[in-house]
KOLPAZA-15757 format. One record per residue: x, y negated, z of N, C-alpha, C, O in turn. Coordinates in steps of 0.02 Angstrom, whole numbers, padded with zeros to 5 digits, always signed. Atoms other than C-alpha are relative to their C-alpha. Layout:
<atoms>
XYZXYZXYZXYZ/...
</atoms>
This chain:
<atoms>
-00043+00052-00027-01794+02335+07939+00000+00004+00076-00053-00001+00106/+00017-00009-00051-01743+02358+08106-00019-00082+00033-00013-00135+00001/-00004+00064-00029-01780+02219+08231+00023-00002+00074+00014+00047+00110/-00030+00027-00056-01701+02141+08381-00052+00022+00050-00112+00033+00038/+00052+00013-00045-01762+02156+08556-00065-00034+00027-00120-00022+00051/+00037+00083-00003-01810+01975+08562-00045+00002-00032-00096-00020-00005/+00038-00003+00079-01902+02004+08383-00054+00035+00061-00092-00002+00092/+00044-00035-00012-01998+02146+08468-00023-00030+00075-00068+00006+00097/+00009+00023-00044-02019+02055+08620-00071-00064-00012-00127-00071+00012/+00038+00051+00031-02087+01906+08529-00073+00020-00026-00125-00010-00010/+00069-00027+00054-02225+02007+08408-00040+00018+00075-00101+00007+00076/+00042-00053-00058-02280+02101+08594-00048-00066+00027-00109-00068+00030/+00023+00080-00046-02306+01907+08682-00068-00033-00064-00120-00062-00048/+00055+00027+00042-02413+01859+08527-00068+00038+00001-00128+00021+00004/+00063-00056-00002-02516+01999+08527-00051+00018+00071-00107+00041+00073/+00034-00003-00043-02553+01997+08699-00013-00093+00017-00068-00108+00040/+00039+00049-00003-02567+01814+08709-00079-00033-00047-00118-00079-00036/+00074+00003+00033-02714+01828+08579-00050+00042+00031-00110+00038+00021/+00062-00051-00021-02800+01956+08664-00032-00003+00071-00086+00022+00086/-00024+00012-00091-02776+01916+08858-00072-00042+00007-00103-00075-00035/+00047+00062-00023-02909+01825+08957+00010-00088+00007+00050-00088+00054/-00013+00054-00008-02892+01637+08961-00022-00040+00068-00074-00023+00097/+00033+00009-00043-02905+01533+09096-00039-00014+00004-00054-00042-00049/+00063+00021+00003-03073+01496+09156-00016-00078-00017+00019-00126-00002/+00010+00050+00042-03157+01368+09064-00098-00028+00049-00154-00003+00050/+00070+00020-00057-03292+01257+09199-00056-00006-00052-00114-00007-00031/+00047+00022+00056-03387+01225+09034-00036+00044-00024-00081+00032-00064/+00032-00061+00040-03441+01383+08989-00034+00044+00043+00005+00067+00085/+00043-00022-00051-03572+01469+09091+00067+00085+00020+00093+00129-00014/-00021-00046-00034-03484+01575+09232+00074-00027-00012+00110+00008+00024/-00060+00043+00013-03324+01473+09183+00026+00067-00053+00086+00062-00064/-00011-00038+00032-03315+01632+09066+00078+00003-00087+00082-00031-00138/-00074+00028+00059-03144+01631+08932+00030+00075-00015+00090+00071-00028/-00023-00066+00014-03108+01819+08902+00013-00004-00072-00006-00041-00117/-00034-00016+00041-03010+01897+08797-00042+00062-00015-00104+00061-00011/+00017-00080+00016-03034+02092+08750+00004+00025+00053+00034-00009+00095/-00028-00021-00066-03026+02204+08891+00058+00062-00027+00071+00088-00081/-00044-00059+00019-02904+02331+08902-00012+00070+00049-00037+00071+00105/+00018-00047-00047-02898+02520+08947+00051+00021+00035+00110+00033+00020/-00072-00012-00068-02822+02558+09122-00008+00068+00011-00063+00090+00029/+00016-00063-00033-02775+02742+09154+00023-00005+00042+00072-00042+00047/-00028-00028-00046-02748+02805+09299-00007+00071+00019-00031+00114-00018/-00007-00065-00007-02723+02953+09389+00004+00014+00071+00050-00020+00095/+00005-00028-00037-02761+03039+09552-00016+00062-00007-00062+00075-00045/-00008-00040-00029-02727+03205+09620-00018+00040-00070-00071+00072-00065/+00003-00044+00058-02713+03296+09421-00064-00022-00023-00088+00027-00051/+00072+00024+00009-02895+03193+09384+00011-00094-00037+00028-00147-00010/-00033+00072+00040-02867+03043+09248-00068-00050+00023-00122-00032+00046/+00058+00038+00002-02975+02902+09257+00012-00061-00052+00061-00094-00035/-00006+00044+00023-02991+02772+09120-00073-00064+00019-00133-00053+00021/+00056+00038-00018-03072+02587+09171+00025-00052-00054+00080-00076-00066/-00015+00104+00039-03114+02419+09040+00000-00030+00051-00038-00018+00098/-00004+00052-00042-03056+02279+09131+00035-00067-00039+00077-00071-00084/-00039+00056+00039-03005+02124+09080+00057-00011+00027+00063+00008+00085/-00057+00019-00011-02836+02063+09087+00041-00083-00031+00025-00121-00077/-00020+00071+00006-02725+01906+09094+00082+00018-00012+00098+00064+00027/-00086+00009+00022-02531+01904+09040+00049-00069+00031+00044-00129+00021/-00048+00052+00007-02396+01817+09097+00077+00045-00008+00102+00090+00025/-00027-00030+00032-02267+01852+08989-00014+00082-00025-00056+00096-00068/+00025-00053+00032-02261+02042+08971-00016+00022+00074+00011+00076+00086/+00033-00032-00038-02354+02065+09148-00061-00003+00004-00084-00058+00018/+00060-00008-00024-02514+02116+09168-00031-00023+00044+00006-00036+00091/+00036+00015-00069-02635+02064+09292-00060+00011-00008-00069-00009-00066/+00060-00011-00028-02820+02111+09336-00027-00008+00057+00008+00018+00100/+00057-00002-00023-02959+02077+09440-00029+00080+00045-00077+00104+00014/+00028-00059-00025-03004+02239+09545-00038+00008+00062-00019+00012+00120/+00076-00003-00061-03176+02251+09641+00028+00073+00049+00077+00111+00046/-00041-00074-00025-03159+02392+09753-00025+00055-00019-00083+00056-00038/+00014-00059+00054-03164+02555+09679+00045+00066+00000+00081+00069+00050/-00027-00046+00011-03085+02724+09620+00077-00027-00021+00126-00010+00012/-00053+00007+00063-02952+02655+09489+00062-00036+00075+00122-00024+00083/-00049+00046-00066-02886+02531+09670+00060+00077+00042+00119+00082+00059/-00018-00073-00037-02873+02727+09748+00045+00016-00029+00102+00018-00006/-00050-00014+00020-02799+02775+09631+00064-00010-00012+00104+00037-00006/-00051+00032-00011-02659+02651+09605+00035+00007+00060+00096+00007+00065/-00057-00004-00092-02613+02668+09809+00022+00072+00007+00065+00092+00046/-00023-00073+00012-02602+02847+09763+00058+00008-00044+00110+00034-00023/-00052-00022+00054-02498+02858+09610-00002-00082-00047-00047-00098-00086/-00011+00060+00023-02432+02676+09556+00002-00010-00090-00004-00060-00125/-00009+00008+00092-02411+02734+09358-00059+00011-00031-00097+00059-00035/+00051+00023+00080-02521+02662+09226-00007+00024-00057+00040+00060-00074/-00008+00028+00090-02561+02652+09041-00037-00035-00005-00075-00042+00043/+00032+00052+00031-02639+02532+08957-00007+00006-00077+00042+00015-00114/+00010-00007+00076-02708+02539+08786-00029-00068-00014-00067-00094+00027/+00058+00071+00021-02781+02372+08698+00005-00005-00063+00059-00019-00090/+00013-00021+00075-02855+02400+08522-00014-00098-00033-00061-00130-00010/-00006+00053+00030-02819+02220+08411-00086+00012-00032-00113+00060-00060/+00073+00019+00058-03001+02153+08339+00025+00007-00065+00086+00008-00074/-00009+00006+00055-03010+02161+08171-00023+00031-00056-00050+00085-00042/+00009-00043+00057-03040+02219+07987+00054+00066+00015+00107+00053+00042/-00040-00047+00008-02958+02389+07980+00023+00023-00055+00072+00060-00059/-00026-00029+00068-02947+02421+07805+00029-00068-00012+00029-00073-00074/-00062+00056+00013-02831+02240+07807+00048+00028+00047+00102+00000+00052/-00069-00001-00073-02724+02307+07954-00032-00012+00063-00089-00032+00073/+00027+00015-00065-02734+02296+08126+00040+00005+00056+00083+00042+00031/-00043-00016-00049-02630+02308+08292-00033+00037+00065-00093+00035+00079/+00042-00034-00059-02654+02416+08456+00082-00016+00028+00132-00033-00003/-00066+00019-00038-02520+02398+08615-00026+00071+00037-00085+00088+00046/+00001-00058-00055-02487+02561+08726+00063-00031+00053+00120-00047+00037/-00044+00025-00028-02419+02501+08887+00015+00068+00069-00029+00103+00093/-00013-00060-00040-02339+02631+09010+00033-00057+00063+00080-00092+00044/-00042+00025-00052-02286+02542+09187-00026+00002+00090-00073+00040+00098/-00016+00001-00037-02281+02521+09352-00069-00044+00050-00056-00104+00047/+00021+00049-00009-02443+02441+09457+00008-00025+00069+00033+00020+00102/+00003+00026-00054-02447+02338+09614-00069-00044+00015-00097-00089-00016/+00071+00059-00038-02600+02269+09728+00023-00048+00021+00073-00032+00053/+00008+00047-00016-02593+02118+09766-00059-00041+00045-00101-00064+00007/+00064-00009-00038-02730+02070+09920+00014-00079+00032+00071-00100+00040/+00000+00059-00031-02774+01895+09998+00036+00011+00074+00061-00037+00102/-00020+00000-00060-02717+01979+10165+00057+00025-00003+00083+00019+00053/-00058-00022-00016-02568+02050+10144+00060-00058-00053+00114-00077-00030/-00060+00044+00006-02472+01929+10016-00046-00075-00042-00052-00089-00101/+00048+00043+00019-02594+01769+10028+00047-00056-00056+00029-00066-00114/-00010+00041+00051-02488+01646+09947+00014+00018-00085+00006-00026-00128/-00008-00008+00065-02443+01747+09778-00083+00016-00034-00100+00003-00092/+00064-00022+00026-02628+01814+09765-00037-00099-00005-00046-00118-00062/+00006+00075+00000-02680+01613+09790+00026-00018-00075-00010-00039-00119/-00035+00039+00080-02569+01566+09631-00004+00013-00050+00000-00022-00100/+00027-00043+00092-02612+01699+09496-00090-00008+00012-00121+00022-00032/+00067-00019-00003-02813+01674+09561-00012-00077-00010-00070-00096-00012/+00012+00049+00012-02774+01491+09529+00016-00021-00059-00014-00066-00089/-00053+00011+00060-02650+01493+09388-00067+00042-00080-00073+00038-00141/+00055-00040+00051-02800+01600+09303-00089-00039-00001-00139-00026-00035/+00071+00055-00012-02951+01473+09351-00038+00060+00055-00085+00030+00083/+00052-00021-00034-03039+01615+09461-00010+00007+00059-00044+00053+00081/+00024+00033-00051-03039+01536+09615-00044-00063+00007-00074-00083+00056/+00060+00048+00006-03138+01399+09552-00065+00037-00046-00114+00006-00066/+00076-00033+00002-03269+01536+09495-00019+00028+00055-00079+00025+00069/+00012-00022-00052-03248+01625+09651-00044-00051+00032-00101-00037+00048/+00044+00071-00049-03310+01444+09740-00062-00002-00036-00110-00002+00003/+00042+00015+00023-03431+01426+09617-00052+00049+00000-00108+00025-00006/+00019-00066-00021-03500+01620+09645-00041-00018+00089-00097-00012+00114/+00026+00017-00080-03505+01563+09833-00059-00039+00025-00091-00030+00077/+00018+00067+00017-03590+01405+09787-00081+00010-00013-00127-00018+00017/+00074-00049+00025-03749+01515+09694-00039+00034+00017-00009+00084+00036/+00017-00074-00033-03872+01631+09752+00025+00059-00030+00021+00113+00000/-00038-00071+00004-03779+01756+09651+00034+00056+00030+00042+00115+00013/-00042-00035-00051-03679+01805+09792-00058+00030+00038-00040+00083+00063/+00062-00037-00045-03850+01860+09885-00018+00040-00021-00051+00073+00019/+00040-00048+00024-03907+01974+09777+00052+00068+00002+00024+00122+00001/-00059-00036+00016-03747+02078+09766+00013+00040+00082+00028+00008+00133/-00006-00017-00073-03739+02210+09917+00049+00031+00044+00037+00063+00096/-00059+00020+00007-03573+02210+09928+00021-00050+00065+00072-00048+00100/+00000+00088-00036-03599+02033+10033-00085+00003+00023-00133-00034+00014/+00073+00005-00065-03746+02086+10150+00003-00047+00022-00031-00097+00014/-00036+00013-00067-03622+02045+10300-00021-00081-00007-00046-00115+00038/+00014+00098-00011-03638+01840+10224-00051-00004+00000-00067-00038+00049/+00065+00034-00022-03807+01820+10211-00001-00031+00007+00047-00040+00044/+00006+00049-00042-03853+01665+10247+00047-00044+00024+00023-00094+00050/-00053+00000-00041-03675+01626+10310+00019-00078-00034-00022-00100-00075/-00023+00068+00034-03584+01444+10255+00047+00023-00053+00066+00081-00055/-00029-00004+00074-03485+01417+10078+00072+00033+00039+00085+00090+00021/-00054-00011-00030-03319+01438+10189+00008+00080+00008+00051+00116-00018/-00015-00078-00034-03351+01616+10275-00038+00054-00090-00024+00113-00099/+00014-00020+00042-03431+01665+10111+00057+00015-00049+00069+00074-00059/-00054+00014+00024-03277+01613+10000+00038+00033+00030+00062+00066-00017/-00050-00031-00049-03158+01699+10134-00003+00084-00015+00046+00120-00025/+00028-00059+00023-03274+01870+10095+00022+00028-00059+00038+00086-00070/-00028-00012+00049-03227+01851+09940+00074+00029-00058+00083+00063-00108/-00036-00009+00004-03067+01835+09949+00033+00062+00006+00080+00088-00025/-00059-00069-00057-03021+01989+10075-00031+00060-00069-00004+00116-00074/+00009-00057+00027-03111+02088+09937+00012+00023-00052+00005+00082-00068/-00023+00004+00078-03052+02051+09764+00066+00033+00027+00088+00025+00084/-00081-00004+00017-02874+02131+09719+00021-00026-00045-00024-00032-00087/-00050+00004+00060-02750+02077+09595+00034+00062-00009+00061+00099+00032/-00050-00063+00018-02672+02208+09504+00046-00039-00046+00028-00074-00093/-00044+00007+00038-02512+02175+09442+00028+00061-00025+00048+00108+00010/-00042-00048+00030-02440+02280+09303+00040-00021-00026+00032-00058-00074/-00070+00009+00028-02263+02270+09277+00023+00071-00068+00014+00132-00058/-00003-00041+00043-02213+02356+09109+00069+00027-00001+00117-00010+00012/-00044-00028+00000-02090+02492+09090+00020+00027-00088+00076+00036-00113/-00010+00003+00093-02118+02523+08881-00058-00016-00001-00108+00001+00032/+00072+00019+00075-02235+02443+08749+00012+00028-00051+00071+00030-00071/-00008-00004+00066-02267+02507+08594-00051-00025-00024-00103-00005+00002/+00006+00040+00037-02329+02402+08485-00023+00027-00058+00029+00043-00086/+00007-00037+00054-02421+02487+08324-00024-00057-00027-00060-00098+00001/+00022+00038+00076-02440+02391+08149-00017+00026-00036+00028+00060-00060/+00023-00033+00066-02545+02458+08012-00005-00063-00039-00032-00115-00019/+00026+00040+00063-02546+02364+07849-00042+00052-00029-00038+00113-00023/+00054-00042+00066-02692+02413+07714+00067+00030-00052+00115+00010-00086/-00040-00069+00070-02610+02557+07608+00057+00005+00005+00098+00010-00040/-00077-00002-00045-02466+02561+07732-00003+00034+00049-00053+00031+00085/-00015-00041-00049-02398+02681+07845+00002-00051+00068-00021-00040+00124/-00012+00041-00068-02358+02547+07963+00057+00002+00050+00102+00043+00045/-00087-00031-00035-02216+02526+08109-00048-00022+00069-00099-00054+00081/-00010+00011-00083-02199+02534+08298+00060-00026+00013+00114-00003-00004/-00026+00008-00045-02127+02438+08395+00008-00001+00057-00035-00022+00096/-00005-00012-00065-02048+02475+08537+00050-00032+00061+00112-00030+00060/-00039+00045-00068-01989+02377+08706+00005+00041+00048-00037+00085+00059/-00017-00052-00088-01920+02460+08871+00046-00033+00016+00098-00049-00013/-00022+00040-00051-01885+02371+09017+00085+00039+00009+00092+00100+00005/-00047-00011-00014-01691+02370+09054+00035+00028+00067+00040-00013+00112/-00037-00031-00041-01598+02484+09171-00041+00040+00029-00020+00078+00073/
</atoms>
């Protein structure tokens, strides 16, 4: 049976709204609310790199959390992704997996403060960030020599300049369905024009 855009649009938003991180939850040690993580490839200079990271959805964009690292390099190098994220589950009942192919963008407190502000709020992890600041956790981490000692403010600020957002904008999903003692279907979405 074929199905509509919308249809396949719809099954993609469910699947990643079950799997996605939630926002942070103050109740739960570390305000902790994860989902599954998913795997990010990337790619520099003919050299793949796959990283777990967790991820957050809105609608069918991606977003992550990125300490600083290789995978950041890589992205300012060569902006194209994949994404794989394997559905929990029984496997001999069925199961789902998403392959996402698209497009990523950094996102940095210094270069576009108010959108990085709204997905680090819209996701609760600016009130872990404060609460990180808040802890000696941040002292032990050497990363955050430079604060030492320093007040919740210039600490929090540290924080900020060093986290990224990664936004991944998607260019195709596919969507795999296995039923038990079924071949199963893909579906498939790709961004228009």
């Amino acid at each position: 049976m074929e199905r509509t855009k919308e249809e396949i649009e719809r099954e993609i938003l469910e699947f990643l709204n079950e799997y996605s991180s939630k926002k942070r939850d103050p109740s739960k040690p570390y305000g902790a609310n994860y989902g599954i993580p998913c795997a990010l490839g990337t790619c520099r200079d003919n050299i793949p790199r796959v990283t777990l990271i967790d991820f957050y959805n809105v609608g069918l964009t991606l977003w992550m959390v990125g300490d600083p690292g290789g995978k950041l390099a890589d992205m300012r190098a060569n902006p194209d992704v994949s994404i794989a994220i394997y559905g929990m589950g029984d496997r001999t009942k069925g199961h789902k997996s998403l392959r996402l192919l698209g497009k990523a963008s950094l996102v940095t407190y210094a270069e576009q403060e108010q959108l990085f502000m709204e997905m680090i709020t819209q996701f609760g992890l600016l009130d872990s960030f404060k609460r990180l600041v808040q802890s000696d956790r941040l002292e032990k981490i050497p990363l955050f020599e430079s604060v030492r000692g320093a007040d919740v403010e210039t600490k929090l600020n540290k924080v900020l300049n060093i986290e990224t957002m990664i936004k991944v904008e998607p260019e195709k999903i596919i969507l795999s369905i296995s039923k038990a003692g079924d071949i199963g279907e893909q579906l498939v979405w790709e961004k228009e024009g």
